[in-house]
C-alpha positions in Angstrom: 32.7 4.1 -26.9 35.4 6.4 -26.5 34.7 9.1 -23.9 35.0 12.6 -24.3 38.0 13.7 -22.9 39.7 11.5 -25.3 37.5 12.3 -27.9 38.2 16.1 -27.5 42.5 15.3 -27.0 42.4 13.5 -30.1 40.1 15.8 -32.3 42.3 19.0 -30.9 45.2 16.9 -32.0 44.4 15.9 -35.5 42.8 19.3 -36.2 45.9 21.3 -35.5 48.3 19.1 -37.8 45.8 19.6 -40.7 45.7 23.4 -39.9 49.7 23.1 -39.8 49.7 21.2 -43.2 47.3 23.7 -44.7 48.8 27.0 -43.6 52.2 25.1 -45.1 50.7 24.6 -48.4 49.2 27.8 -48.8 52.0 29.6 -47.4 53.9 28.0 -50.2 51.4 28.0 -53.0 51.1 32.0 -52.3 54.8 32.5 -52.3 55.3 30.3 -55.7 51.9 32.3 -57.4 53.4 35.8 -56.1 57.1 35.5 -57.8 55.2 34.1 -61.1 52.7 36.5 -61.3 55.6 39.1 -60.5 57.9 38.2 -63.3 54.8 37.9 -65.6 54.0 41.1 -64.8 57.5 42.8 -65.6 57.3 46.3 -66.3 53.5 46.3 -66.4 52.1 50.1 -65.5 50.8 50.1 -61.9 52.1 46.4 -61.1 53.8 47.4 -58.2 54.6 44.7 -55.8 52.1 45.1 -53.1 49.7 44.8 -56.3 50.7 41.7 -57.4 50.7 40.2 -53.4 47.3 41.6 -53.2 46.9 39.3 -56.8 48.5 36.3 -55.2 46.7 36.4 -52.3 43.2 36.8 -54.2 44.2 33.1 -56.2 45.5 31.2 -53.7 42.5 30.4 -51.9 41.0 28.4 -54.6 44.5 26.4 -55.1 44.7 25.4 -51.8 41.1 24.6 -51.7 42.4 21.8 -54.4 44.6 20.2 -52.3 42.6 19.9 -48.6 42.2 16.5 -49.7 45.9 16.2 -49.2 46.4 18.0 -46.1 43.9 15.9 -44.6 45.8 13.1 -45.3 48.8 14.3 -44.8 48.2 15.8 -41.5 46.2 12.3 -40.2 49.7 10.4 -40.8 51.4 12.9 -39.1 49.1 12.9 -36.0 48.9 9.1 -36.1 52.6 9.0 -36.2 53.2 11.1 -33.5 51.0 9.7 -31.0 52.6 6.5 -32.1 56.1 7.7 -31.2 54.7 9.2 -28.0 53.2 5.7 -27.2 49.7 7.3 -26.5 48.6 4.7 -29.5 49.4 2.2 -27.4 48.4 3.0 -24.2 45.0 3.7 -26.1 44.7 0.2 -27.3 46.1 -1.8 -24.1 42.8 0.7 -22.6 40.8 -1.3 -24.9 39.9 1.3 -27.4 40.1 -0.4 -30.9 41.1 1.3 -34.0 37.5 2.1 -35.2 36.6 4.0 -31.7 40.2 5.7 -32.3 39.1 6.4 -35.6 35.4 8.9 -34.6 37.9 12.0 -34.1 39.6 12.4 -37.3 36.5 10.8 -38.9 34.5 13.7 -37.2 37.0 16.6 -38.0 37.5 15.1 -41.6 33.6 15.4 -42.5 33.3 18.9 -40.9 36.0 20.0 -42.6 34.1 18.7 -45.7 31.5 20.1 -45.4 32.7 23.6 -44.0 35.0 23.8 -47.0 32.2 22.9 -49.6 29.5 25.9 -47.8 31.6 28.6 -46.4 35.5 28.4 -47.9 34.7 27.4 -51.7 31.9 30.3 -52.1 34.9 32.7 -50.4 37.8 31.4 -52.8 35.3 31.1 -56.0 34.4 35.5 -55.2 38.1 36.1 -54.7 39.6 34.0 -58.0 36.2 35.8 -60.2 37.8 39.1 -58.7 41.8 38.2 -59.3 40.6 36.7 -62.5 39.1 40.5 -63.5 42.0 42.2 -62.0 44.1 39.8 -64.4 42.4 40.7 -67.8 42.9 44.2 -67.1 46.8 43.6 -65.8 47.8 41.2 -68.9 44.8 41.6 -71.4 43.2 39.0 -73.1 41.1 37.1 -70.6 44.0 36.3 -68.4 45.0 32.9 -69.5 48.8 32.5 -69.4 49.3 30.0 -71.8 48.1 28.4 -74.8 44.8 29.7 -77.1 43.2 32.8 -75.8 40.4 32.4 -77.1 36.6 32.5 -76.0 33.8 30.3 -77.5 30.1 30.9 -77.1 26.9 28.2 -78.4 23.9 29.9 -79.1 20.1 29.3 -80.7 17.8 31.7 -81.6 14.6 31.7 -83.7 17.3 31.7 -87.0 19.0 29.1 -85.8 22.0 27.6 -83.8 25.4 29.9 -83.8 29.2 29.4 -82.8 30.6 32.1 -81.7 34.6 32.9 -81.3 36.3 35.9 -79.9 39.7 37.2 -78.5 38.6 39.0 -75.6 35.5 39.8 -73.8 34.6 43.2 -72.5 32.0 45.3 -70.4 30.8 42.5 -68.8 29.6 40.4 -71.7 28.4 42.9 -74.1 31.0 43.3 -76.2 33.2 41.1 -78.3 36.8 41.6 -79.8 37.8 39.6 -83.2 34.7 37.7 -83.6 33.9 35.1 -86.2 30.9 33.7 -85.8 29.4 30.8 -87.7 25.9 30.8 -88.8 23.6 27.3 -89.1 19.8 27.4 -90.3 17.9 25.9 -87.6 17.7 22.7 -89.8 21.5 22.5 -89.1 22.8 23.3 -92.4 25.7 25.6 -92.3 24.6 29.3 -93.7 27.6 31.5 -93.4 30.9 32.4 -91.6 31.0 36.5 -90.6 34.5 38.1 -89.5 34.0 41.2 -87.2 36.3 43.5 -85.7 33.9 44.0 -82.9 30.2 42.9 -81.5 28.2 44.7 -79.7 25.4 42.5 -77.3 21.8 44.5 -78.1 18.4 43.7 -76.9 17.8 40.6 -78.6 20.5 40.9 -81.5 24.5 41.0 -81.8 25.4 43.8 -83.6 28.7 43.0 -85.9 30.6 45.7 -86.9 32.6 45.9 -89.8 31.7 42.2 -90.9 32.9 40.1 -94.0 30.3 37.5 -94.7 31.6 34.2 -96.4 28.5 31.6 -97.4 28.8 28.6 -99.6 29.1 29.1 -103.1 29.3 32.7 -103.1 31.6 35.6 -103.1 32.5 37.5 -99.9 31.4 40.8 -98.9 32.3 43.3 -96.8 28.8 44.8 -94.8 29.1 47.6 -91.5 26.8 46.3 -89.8 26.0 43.0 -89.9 22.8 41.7 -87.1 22.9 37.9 -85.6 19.6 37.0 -83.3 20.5 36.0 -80.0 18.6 34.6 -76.5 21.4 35.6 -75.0 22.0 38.1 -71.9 24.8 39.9 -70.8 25.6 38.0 -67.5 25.5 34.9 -69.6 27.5 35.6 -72.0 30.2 36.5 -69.3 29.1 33.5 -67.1 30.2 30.9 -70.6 33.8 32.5 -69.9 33.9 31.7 -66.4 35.3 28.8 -65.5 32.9 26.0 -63.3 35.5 26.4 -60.3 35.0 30.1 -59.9 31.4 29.6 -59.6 30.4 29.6 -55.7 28.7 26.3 -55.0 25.1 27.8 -53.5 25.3 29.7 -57.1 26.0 26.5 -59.1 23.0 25.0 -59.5 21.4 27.9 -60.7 24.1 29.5 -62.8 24.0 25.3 -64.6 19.8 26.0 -65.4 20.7 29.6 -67.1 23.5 28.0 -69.4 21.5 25.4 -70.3 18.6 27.6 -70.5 20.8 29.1 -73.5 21.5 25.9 -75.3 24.8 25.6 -73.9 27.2 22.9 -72.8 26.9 22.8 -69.3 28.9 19.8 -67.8 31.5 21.3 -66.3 29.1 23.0 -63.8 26.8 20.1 -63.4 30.3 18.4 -62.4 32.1 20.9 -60.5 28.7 21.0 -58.3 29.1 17.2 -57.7 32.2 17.1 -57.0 31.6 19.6 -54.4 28.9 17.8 -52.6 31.4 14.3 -53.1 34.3 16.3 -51.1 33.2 15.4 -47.5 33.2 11.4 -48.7 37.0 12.4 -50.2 38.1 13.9 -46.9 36.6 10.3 -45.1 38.3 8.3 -47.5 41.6 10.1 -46.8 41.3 9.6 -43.5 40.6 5.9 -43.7 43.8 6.2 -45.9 46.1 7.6 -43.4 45.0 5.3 -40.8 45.7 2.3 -43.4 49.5 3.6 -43.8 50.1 4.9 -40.3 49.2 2.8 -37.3 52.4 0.6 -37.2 54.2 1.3 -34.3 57.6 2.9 -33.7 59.2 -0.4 -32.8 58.2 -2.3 -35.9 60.2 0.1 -37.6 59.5 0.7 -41.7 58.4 3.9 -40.5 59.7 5.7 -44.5 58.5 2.9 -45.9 54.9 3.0 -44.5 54.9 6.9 -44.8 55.6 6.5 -48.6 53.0 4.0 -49.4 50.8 6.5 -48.0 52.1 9.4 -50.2 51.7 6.9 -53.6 47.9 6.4 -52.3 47.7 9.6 -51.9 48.9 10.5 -55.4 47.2 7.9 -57.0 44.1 8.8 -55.4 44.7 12.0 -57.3 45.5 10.8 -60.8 42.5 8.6 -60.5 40.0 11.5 -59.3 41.6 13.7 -62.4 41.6 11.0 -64.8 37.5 10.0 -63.9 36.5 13.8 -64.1 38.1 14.1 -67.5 35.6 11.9 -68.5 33.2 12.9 -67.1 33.9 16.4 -68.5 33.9 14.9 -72.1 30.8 13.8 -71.4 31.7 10.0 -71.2 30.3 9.5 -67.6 27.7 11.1 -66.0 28.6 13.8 -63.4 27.6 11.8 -60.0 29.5 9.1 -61.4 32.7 10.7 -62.2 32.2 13.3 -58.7 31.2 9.9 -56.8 33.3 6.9 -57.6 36.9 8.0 -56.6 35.7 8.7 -52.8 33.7 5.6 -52.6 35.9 3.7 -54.1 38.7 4.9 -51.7 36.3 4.8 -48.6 36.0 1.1 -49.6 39.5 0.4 -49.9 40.9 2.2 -47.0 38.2 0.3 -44.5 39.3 -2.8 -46.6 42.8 -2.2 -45.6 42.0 -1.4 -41.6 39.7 -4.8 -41.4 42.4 -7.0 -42.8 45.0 -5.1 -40.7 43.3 -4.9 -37.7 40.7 -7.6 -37.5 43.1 -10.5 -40.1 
């Protein structure tokens, strides 16, 4: 077993290239967010540019929490590599420490990481993108987005049946809706009606649509003031469908999944963003195992660039496969452990694969 000087050496070492890795990315993320969000905001009123840094810096936490993954591998090659070229690798081994004893330190820091990121860092960056994404409605209008269709779409049933509701924007919280149309079903699931609305108002147990234009099947249109739809549906709900599952702090997640179900909405983005959460410390492993896969060759071999690269394309593919399994499973295709689950596993698997046949033939 390794002893515990070592153990401590190699744990100091790996954690400080991750922290260097990090601070890089996020460094650069803010930088890249800040000049965006800067010329976006042009000659906004009060978008000064301590403003928009403030801005920046409430966003780039929850980027950055996107790619740890990365700058956990990342910064294990680059530790590996170094005590490579510094030959401490190989005075390790001719010690008689095999790989899987060298491994326990970044192993260690890699699942602490996990699991400090998943319970203190993600509940900190999911309160600070809910605030920048606030601070952004007001700044741009709309709800923020930056691109593409602005607007907001909210499933409901009530005792009169099921309801699709769209909307521009969203205001005071929830209760109030900007350009609504709203279409109507009888709770058989027959279509009723289609009502246009300049505005609705959220009342105790009833939207209140004002200035509607009714459209049904068959008939003509008319123009009512006040037009009233039932609804289940509360305030912080209603505001809780426009936020997005990764601005959602995990301890809140499972909770915040019940109410929107509770509501007859579509909850699998949250049931998946709260998997995917719990699945991060397995990532972080897997990366690990990665990095050690693509990085123990020593100096002397040479193929140093070409060993690094192979480790960026696993990297990257490691990505495209973890996006590509949680579209499905946002669509609904797989079920949310499944598409959280299977990328880190499957990566754990691979990358111990890869260190057996390197290291034991």
């Amino acid at each position: 077993m390794i002893g515990m000087t070592l153990g401590r050496y190699l744990s100091a070492r790996f954690f400080s290239m991750i922290a260097v890795v990090f601070l890089t990315l996020f460094g650069l993320v803010y930088v890249i967010d800040f000049v965006e969000t800067l010329r976006r905001a042009g000659d906004k009123p009060g978008a000064t540019a301590g403003f928009i840094a403030f801005l920046a810096f409430l966003r780039t936490p929850a980027v950055t929490e996107q790619v740890l993954p990365f700058c956990v591998l990342f910064g294990t090659m680059a530790a590996f590599l170094n005590l490579s070229r510094r030959l401490e690798l190989i005075v390790a081994r001719a010690a008689g420490i095999s790989v899987w004893q060298f491994l326990v330190p970044p192993l260690g820091i890699a699942l602490l990481l996990g699991i400090t990121s998943v319970t203190i860092l993600n509940p900190i960056s999911a309160e600070m993108k809910q605030r920048a994404d606030g601070i952004e409605a007001e700044l741009f209008g709309g709800n923020g987005r930056k691109e593409g269709d602005n607007s907001i779409w909210v499933r409901q049933k009530s005792v009169d049946g099921q309801a699709i509701i769209r909307a521009e924007n969203v205001l005071d919280g929830g209760s109030t809706l900007q350009s609504v149309t709203a279409y109507v079903y009888e709770p058989n699931g027959r279509f009723e009606e289609r009502v246009d609305a300049d505005t609705a108002k959220l009342l105790p147990g009833v939207w209140q649509l004002q200035n509607a234009r009714v459209s049904a099947p068959g008939e003509d249109a008319q123009t009512v003031g006040n037009y009233l739809l039932a609804t289940t549906l509360s305030r912080d709900q209603v505001a809780q469908t426009v936020a997005s599952p990764d601005s959602v702090p995990f301890w809140d997640l499972p909770a915040f999944r019940e109410q929107i179900e509770t509501a007859g909405l579509d909850a699998t983005g949250y049931r998946l963003q709260y998997q995917t959460l719990l699945a991060r410390p397995l990532l972080l492993v897997a990366m690990v195992l990665l990095a050690a896969a693509f990085s123990l060759r020593f100096f002397r071999f040479g193929g140093i660039a070409k060993m690094v690269g192979g480790g960026v394309a696993a990297g990257f593919v490691l990505y495209v496969a973890t996006k590509f399994v949680g579209d499905l499973g946002g669509a609904g295709l797989l079920s949310a452990p499944v598409a959280a689950w299977a990328p880190a596993v499957v990566a754990s698997m691979l990358g111990a694969l890869a260190l057996l046949h390197q290291e034991d033939g």
